[in-house]
C-alpha positions as semicolon CSV with decimal commas, in nm:
position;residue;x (nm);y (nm);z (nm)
1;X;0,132;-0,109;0,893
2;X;-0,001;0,197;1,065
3;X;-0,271;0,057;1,180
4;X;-0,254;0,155;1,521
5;X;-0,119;0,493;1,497
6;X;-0,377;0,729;1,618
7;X;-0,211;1,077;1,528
8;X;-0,383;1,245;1,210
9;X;-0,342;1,575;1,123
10;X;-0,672;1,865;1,195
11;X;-0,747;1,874;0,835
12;X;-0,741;1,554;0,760
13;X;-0,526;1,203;0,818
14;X;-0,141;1,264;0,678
15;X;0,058;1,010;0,537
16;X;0,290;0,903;0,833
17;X;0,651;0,888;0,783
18;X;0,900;0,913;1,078
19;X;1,318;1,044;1,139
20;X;1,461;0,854;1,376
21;X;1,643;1,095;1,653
22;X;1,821;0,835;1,848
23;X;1,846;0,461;1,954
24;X;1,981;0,369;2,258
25;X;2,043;0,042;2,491
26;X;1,956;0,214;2,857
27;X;1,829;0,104;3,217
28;X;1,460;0,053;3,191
29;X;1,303;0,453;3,330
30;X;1,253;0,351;3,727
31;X;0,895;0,536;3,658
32;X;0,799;0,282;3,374
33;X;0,537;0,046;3,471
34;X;0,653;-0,323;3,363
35;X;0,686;-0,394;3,015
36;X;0,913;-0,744;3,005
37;X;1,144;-0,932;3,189
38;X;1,488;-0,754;3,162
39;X;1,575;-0,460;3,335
40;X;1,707;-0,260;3,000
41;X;1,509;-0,139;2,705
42;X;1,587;-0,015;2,389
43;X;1,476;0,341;2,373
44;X;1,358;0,505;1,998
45;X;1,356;0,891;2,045
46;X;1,187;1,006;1,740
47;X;1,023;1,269;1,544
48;X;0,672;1,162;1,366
49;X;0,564;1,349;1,063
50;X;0,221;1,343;0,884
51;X;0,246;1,459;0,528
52;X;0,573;1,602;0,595
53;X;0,490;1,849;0,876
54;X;0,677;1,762;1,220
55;X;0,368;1,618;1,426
56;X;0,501;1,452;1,728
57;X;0,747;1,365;1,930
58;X;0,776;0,967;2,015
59;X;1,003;0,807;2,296
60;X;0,941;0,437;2,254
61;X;1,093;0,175;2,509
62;X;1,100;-0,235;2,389
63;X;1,220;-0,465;2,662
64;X;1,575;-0,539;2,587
65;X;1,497;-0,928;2,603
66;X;1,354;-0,900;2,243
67;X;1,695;-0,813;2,076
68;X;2,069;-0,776;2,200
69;X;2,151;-0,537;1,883
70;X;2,017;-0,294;1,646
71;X;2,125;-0,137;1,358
72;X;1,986;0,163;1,291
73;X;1,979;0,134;0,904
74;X;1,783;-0,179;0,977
75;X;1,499;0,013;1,155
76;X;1,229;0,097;0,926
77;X;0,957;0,382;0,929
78;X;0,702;0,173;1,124
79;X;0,850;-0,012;1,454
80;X;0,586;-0,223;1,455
81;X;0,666;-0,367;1,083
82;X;1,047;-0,399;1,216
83;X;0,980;-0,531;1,567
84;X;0,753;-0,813;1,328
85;X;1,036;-0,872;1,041
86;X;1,339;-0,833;1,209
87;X;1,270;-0,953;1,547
88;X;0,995;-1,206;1,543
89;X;0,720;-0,987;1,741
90;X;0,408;-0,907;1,640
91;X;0,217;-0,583;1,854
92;X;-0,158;-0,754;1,924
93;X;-0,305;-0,491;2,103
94;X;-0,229;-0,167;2,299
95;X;-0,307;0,060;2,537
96;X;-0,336;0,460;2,515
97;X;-0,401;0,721;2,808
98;X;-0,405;1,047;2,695
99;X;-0,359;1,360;2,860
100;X;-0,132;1,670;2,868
101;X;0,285;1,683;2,948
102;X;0,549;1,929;2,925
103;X;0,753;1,892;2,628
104;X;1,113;1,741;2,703
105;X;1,401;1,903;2,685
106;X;1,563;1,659;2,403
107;X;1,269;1,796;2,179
108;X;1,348;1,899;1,828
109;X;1,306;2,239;1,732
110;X;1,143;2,202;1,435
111;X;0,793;2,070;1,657
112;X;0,583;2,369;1,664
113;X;0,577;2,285;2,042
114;X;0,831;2,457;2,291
115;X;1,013;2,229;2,527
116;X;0,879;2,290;2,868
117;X;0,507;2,395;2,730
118;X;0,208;2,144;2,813
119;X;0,111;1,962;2,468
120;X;-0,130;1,670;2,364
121;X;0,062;1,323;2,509
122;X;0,003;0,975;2,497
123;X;0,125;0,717;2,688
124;X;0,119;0,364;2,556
125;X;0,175;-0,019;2,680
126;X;0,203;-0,246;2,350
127;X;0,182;-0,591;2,392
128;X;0,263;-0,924;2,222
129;X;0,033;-1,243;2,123
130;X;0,025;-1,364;2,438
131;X;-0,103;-1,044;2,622
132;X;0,215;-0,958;2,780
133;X;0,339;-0,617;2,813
134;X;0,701;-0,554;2,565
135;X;0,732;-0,211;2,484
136;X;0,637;0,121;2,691
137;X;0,591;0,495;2,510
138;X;0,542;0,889;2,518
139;X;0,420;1,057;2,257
140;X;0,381;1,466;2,272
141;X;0,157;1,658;1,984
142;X;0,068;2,005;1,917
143;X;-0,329;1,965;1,943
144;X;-0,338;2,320;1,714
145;X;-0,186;2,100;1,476
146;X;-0,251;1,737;1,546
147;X;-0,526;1,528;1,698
148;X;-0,560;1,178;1,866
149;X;-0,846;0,991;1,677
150;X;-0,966;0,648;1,765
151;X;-1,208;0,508;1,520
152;X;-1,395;0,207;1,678
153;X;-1,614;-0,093;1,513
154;X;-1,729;-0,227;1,152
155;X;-1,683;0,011;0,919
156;X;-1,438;0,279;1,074
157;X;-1,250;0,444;0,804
Protein backbone atom coordinates (compact mmCIF):
# COMPACT_ATOMS: atom_id res chain seq x y z
CA UNK A 1 0.00 0.00 0.00
CA UNK A 2 2.97 2.28 0.08
CA UNK A 3 4.11 1.47 -2.86
CA UNK A 4 4.57 4.69 -4.28
CA UNK A 5 5.75 6.63 -1.41
CA UNK A 6 9.23 7.68 -2.09
CA UNK A 7 10.24 9.27 1.39
CA UNK A 8 12.68 6.87 3.44
CA UNK A 9 14.53 7.90 6.15
CA UNK A 10 18.91 8.54 5.72
CA UNK A 11 19.58 5.45 7.59
CA UNK A 12 17.46 3.37 6.18
CA UNK A 13 13.55 3.02 4.85
CA UNK A 14 11.03 3.70 8.07
CA UNK A 15 7.89 2.17 8.46
CA UNK A 16 5.39 4.91 7.22
CA UNK A 17 2.56 5.85 9.31
CA UNK A 18 0.79 9.28 8.95
CA UNK A 19 -1.54 12.01 11.52
CA UNK A 20 -3.90 13.55 9.69
CA UNK A 21 -3.74 17.59 10.37
CA UNK A 22 -6.81 18.59 8.56
CA UNK A 23 -9.44 17.77 5.81
CA UNK A 24 -11.10 20.26 4.11
CA UNK A 25 -13.73 20.81 1.05
CA UNK A 26 -12.00 24.17 -0.62
CA UNK A 27 -11.79 26.00 -4.13
CA UNK A 28 -9.31 24.11 -6.20
CA UNK A 29 -5.54 26.49 -5.49
CA UNK A 30 -5.88 28.95 -8.79
CA UNK A 31 -1.94 27.87 -9.12
CA UNK A 32 -2.83 24.06 -9.39
CA UNK A 33 -2.39 22.69 -12.75
CA UNK A 34 -5.66 20.55 -13.68
CA UNK A 35 -6.33 17.59 -11.81
CA UNK A 36 -10.33 16.74 -12.66
CA UNK A 37 -13.32 18.22 -13.70
CA UNK A 38 -14.77 20.19 -10.69
CA UNK A 39 -13.54 23.28 -9.54
CA UNK A 40 -13.20 22.09 -5.61
CA UNK A 41 -10.88 19.56 -4.11
CA UNK A 42 -10.62 17.95 -1.03
CA UNK A 43 -7.47 19.07 0.61
CA UNK A 44 -5.45 16.41 3.26
CA UNK A 45 -2.93 18.60 5.27
CA UNK A 46 -0.87 16.07 6.94
CA UNK A 47 2.12 15.12 8.85
CA UNK A 48 4.11 11.84 7.48
CA UNK A 49 6.19 9.90 9.89
CA UNK A 50 8.77 7.11 9.17
CA UNK A 51 9.38 4.95 12.16
CA UNK A 52 7.82 7.44 14.31
CA UNK A 53 10.02 10.49 13.62
CA UNK A 54 7.99 13.53 11.97
CA UNK A 55 9.37 13.28 8.25
CA UNK A 56 7.24 15.40 6.10
CA UNK A 57 4.79 17.55 5.63
CA UNK A 58 1.97 16.46 2.89
CA UNK A 59 -0.83 18.81 1.39
CA UNK A 60 -2.76 16.48 -0.88
CA UNK A 61 -5.65 17.87 -3.21
CA UNK A 62 -8.36 15.01 -4.87
CA UNK A 63 -10.80 16.55 -7.29
CA UNK A 64 -13.96 17.00 -5.43
CA UNK A 65 -15.90 14.98 -8.25
CA UNK A 66 -14.59 11.72 -6.62
CA UNK A 67 -16.59 12.14 -3.31
CA UNK A 68 -19.21 14.75 -1.90
CA UNK A 69 -18.24 13.69 1.88
CA UNK A 70 -15.61 12.44 4.10
CA UNK A 71 -15.38 11.33 7.35
CA UNK A 72 -12.35 11.67 8.82
CA UNK A 73 -12.45 8.44 10.99
CA UNK A 74 -13.00 6.78 7.65
CA UNK A 75 -9.62 7.98 6.23
CA UNK A 76 -7.00 5.51 6.73
CA UNK A 77 -3.07 5.82 7.00
CA UNK A 78 -2.52 5.38 3.23
CA UNK A 79 -4.89 7.70 0.88
CA UNK A 80 -4.26 5.68 -1.76
CA UNK A 81 -5.76 2.37 0.08
CA UNK A 82 -8.87 4.75 1.06
CA UNK A 83 -9.27 6.65 -2.23
CA UNK A 84 -9.35 2.54 -3.63
CA UNK A 85 -11.84 1.10 -0.75
CA UNK A 86 -13.92 3.79 0.03
CA UNK A 87 -14.21 5.63 -3.11
CA UNK A 88 -13.77 3.33 -6.02
CA UNK A 89 -10.28 4.86 -7.37
CA UNK A 90 -7.38 3.21 -7.89
CA UNK A 91 -3.84 5.69 -8.26
CA UNK A 92 -2.12 3.97 -11.66
CA UNK A 93 0.69 6.05 -11.95
CA UNK A 94 2.19 9.43 -10.84
CA UNK A 95 4.23 12.07 -11.35
CA UNK A 96 7.06 13.67 -8.98
CA UNK A 97 9.21 16.96 -9.56
CA UNK A 98 11.37 17.59 -6.94
CA UNK A 99 13.04 20.55 -5.85
CA UNK A 100 13.33 22.97 -2.87
CA UNK A 101 10.24 25.29 -1.12
CA UNK A 102 9.84 27.30 1.86
CA UNK A 103 8.08 25.57 4.51
CA UNK A 104 4.36 26.86 5.04
CA UNK A 105 3.23 28.61 7.61
CA UNK A 106 0.44 25.86 8.73
CA UNK A 107 3.60 23.59 9.38
CA UNK A 108 3.71 21.61 12.56
CA UNK A 109 6.25 22.29 14.94
CA UNK A 110 7.28 19.13 15.70
CA UNK A 111 9.06 18.90 11.74
CA UNK A 112 12.60 19.53 12.38
CA UNK A 113 12.05 22.10 9.53
CA UNK A 114 11.21 25.88 10.35
CA UNK A 115 8.31 27.38 8.50
CA UNK A 116 9.69 29.84 6.07
CA UNK A 117 13.21 27.78 5.61
CA UNK A 118 13.84 26.09 2.06
CA UNK A 119 13.43 22.13 2.58
CA UNK A 120 13.38 18.99 0.22
CA UNK A 121 9.64 19.25 -1.74
CA UNK A 122 7.83 17.28 -4.04
CA UNK A 123 5.21 18.05 -6.11
CA UNK A 124 2.96 15.32 -7.44
CA UNK A 125 0.04 14.71 -10.18
CA UNK A 126 -1.61 11.14 -9.37
CA UNK A 127 -3.70 9.76 -11.79
CA UNK A 128 -6.46 7.17 -12.31
CA UNK A 129 -6.77 3.98 -14.80
CA UNK A 130 -7.55 5.87 -17.49
CA UNK A 131 -4.51 8.33 -17.38
CA UNK A 132 -6.39 11.23 -16.18
CA UNK A 133 -5.12 13.59 -13.71
CA UNK A 134 -7.43 13.34 -9.93
CA UNK A 135 -5.42 14.44 -7.23
CA UNK A 136 -2.56 17.27 -7.01
CA UNK A 137 0.25 17.42 -3.92
CA UNK A 138 3.18 19.15 -1.88
CA UNK A 139 5.23 17.40 0.08
CA UNK A 140 8.18 19.29 2.23
CA UNK A 141 11.17 17.05 3.97
CA UNK A 142 14.11 17.81 5.98
CA UNK A 143 16.87 16.27 3.52
CA UNK A 144 19.26 16.11 6.99
CA UNK A 145 16.72 13.78 7.93
CA UNK A 146 14.84 12.37 5.00
CA UNK A 147 15.55 11.51 1.40
CA UNK A 148 13.51 11.05 -1.89
CA UNK A 149 14.48 7.56 -3.34
CA UNK A 150 13.15 6.16 -6.54
CA UNK A 151 14.11 2.62 -7.14
CA UNK A 152 13.56 1.72 -10.86
CA UNK A 153 13.28 -1.85 -12.78
CA UNK A 154 13.33 -5.79 -11.96
CA UNK A 155 14.57 -6.33 -8.88
CA UNK A 156 14.43 -2.88 -6.96
CA UNK A 157 14.10 -3.50 -3.34
Amino acid sequence: IYAMLRLELIDGAGLPTAECLSINALPKPESAPFFGPSSRGWRFRRLRFLDRVPAALEEIWLDASWVDEIVAEEVSESLYLFYREKLGLAIMSAEDRVSLRAVPEWADPSVAVSTGVRAGFVERIARDPTGAAVEYSHTWFDPETVRYTNRIGKGSA
